[in-house]
N, C-alpha and C positions, 0 to 999 in steps of 0.2 A: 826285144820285148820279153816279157816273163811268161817264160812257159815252162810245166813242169810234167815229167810222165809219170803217168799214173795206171798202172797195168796194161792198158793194150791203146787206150789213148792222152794224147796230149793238151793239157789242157790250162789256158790262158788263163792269169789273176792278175791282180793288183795289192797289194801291201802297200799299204799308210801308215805312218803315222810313227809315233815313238817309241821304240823296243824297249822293254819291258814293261810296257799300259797292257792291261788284260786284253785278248784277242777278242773280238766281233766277225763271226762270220755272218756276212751277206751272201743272201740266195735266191735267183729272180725267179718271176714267171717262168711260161714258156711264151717263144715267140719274142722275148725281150732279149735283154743282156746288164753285161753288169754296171752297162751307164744307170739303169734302172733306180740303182741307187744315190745318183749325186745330188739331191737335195740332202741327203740325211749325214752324208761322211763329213762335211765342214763342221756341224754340229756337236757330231760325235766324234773326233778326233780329239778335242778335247783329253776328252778322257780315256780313250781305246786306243788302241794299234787295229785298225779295223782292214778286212780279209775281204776281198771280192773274187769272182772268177765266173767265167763264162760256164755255164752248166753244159755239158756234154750235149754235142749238136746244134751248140748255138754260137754266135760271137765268135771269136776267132779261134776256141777249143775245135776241136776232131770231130767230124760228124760220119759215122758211120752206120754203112746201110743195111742194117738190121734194126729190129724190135729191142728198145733198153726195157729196163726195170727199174723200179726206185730201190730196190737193195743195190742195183749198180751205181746210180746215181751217189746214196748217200755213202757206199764203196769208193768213189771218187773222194767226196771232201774230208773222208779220214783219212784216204790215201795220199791227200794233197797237203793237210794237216800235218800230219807225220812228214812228209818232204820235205816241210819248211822247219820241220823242230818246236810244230807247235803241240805241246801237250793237254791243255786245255783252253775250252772258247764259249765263251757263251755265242749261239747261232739265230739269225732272225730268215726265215722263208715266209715268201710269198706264193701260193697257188701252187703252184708245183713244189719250188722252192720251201714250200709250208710240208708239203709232203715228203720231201728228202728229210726236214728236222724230226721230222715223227720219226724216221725210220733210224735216223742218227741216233737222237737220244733216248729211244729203245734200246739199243743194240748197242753201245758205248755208252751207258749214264756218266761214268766214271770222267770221261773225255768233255762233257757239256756242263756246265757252270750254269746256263739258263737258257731258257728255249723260247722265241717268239713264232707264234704260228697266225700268218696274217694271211684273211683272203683265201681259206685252204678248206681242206675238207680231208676225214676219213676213206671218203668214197668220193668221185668226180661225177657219178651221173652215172645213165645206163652204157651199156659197152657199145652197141648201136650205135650209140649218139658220134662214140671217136671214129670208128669205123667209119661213119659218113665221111665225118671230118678226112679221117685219114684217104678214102677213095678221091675226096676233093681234089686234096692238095697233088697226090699221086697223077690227078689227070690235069689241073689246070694250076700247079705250081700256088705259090702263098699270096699271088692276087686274087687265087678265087674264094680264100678264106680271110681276105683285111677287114672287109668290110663289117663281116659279124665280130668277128676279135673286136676290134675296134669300139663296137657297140657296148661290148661286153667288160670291156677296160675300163671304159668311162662312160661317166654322166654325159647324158646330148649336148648339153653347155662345154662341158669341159672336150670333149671331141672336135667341138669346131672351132674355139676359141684358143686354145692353151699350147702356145710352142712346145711344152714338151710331150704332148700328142703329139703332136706332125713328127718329133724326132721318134717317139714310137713305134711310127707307123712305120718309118722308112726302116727301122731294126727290124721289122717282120716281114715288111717284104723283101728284106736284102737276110732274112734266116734261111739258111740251107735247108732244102725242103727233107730231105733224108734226115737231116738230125731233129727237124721238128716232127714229122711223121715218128722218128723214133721215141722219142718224151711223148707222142698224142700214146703212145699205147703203154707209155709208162705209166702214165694215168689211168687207162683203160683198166688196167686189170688191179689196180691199187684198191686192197681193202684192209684198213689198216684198224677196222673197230676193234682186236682184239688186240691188237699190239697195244693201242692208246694205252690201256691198262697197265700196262708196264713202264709208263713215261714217268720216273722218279722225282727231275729235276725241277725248279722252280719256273711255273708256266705262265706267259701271259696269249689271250688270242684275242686279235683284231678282227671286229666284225666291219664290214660296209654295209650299210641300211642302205644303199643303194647296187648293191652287189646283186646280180639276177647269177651268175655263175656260181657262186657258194655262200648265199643266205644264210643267215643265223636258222633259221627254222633246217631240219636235216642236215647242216653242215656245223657251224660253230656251235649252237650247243651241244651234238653229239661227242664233239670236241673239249667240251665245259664240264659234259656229263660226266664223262668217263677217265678224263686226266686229274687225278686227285689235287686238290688247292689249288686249281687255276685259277689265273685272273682273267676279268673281260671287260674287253673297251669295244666300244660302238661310236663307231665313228659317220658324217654324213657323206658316204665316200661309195662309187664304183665298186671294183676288180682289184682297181690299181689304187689301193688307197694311198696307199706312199707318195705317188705323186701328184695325185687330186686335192689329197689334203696333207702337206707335206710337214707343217712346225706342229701338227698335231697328231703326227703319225710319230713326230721325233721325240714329243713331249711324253708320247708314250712310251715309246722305248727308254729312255732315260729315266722317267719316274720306278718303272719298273725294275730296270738294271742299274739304277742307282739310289732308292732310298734317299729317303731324309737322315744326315746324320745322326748315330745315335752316341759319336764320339766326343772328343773334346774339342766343342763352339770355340773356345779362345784360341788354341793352336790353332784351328785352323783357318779363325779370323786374320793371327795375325799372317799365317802363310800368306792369303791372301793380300791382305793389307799391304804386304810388303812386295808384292808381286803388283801390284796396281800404282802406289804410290811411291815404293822405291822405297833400301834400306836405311838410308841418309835421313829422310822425313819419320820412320817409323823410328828408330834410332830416336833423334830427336825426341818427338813424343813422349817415347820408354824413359827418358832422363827428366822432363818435364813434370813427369808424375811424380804427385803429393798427394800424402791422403786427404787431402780435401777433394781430391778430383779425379783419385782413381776407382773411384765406382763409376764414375763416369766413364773412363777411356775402358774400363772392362766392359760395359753397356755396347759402347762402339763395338769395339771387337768381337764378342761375341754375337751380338746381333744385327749390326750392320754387315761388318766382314766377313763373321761367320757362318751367318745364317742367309740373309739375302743377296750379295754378291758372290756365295757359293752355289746358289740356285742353276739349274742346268737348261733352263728357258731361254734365258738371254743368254748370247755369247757379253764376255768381258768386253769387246770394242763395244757393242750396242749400249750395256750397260755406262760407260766412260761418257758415250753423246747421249743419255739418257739423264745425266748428274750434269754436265753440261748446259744442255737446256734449261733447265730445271734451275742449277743457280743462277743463270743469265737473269732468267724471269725475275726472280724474285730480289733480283742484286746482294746476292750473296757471292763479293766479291774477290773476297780471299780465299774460298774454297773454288772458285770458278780457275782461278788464279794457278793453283795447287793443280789443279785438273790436266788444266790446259797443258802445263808444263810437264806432268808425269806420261800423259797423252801421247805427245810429242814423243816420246823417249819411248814409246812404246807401238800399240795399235793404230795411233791415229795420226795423219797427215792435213799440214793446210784447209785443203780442199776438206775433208770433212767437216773443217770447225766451219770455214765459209755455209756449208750448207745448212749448219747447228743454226748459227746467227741469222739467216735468215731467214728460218725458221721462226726465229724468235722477235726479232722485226715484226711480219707479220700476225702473230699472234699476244704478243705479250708489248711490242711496242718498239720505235725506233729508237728512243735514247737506250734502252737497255743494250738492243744490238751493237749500237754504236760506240759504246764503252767496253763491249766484249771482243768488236774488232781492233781497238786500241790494246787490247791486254794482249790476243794474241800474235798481233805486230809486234808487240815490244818481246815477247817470249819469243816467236818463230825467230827471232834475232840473234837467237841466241843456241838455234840447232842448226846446229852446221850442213853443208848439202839441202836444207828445206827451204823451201821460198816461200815470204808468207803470201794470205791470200789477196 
């Protein structure tokens, strides 16, 4: 397992993804861990080499029995950073998580490319309030504080419906009560309103309109206020908006950390292009071209390839069954054709086109289906190892 020391404790991550993509550090609640985040890494791996790791006292990191601090805390991810060779990351925290990034890219601007602060606050509330908490836990262990966490996670709906609540819940009651009582008072004394002032790097903060733990009123926009050119997204989300509302939590981070290109459409049309459909067909194409119809193939490339199949919403397989459908319908046969075939050699298997077509059966009509099961019989014939469907 990957564990790494980090001054006086040791502390579990996870690294994804393809060395040399910009780093993404991930940073949970308290009471979670870094499964916390796996709606979002499928998405963003894409583009990042993305950094997870259990925050001190929780998940399979060191819990020890004393009082932390969020200078310890964000003392950790630069000390874990450094261990791995990494020099710079853009960072996204949630709740606590949100409170290690303030204190990071304060204190290291140099080291943070971009800062997400989701679900977080300057200050957590009166000091009272953790002390209770912390008396709780110290006398009846993290059953006798699931119930209100839980509350405070999520939306009513989402608490009793949504598998990855239930897997929540069991990461907080299986948290070390020592390392969570140590994070409750890391919070406790966290007052970071004068620090914010100092946060240089480029800011975005997620709000939940349904968040009762750090509300937009007193927590995010004190956070809006005082961090110069922030951005803010409000989202219909709990606590845990990450996982409440998870392709609109990701839609944020990605717009945010990746801009609309403002480089060159055509390059990177055809990168794409030829990553989708193969260099053999774009090739082709390239030779095909005559000035009667290269404003045409520039047209494609820049704004089919370069512009909308670079979008960061859809993954590339979605996008592939999303052209699929769509020619079946309309019997656009040749590009259906093209699809299926480049599909195959890439993202998609069988069983997805099966599920394409009948889709499209149902909705657009059985002869269309039925000539799109004939096309990809005749191709799946011709990928070796796939059966078709």
């Amino acid at each position: 397992m990957p564990f790494a020391k980090v001054g006086d404790t040791r502390l579990f991550y996870r690294l994804e993804g393809i060395a040399g993509r910009p780093v993404f550090v991930l940073s949970h609640s308290i009471g979670t861990d870094h499964a916390m985040w796996d709606a979002q890494v499928p998405d963003l791996l894409p583009y990042f080499q993305v950094l997870r790791y259990d925050t001190r006292g929780h998940g399979a990191s060191d819990a020890q029995k004393r009082d932390y601090s969020i200078a310890q805390l964000g003392g950790d991810v630069l000390g874990l950073t450094g261990a791995l060779g990494i020099s710079k990351f853009a960072f996204c925290g949630l709740s606590l998580g949100g409170a290690v990034g303030q204190w990071v890219a304060a204190t290291a601007p140099d080291r943070v490319t971009g800062l997400v602060l989701a679900n977080t606050s300057a200050q957590f509330g009166p000091p009272a309030n953790w002390e209770t908490r912390i008396a709780n836990v110290r006398k009846g262990g993290m059953a006798s504080i699931v119930d209100m966490a839980m509350q405070r996670f999520f939306s009513p709906e989402t608490a009793q419906s949504s598998p990855e609540a239930a897997s929540v819940r069991s990461v907080l009651l299986g948290t070390d009560p020592e390392g969570y009582v140590g994070c409750c008072a890391a919070l406790r004394d966290a007052d970071h309103v004068q620090l914010l002032r100092k946060i240089s790097v480029p800011t975005l903060i997620i709000v939940g309109e349904k968040d009762v733990s750090t509300p937009w009123s007193g927590h995010g926009e004190v956070l809006a206020r005082e961090i110069a050119g922030s951005q803010v997204v409000h989202l219909p989300a709990a606590h845990l908006s990450n996982i409440e509302r998870p392709r609109s939590f990701t839609a944020a981070l990605l717009q945010f950390l990746r801009p609309a290109s403002s480089g060159d459409l055509t390059e990177a049309g055809f990168e794409t292009r030829r990553a989708v459909l193969g260099d053999a067909h774009v090739d082709k194409a390239i030779a095909s071209t005559t000035e009667f119809n290269r404003d045409f193939q520039e047209l494609i490339t820049r704004y089919a390839w370069g512009t909308i199949w670079t979008r960061p919403g859809l993954s590339r397989r979605t996008r592939r069954l999303l052209v699929l459908a769509t020619t079946a319908a309309l019997g656009r046969w040749e590009e259906f054709t093209l699809h299926v075939r480049t599909g195959l050699a890439h993202e998609l298997e069988p069983c997805d086109l099966k599920e394409v077509l009948l889709q499209t059966a149902v909705y657009a009509g059985v002869p269309a289906a039925n000539t799109g099961f004939q096309i990809v019989n005749e191709q799946s014939k011709n990928e070796p190892g796939k059966n078709a469907p």
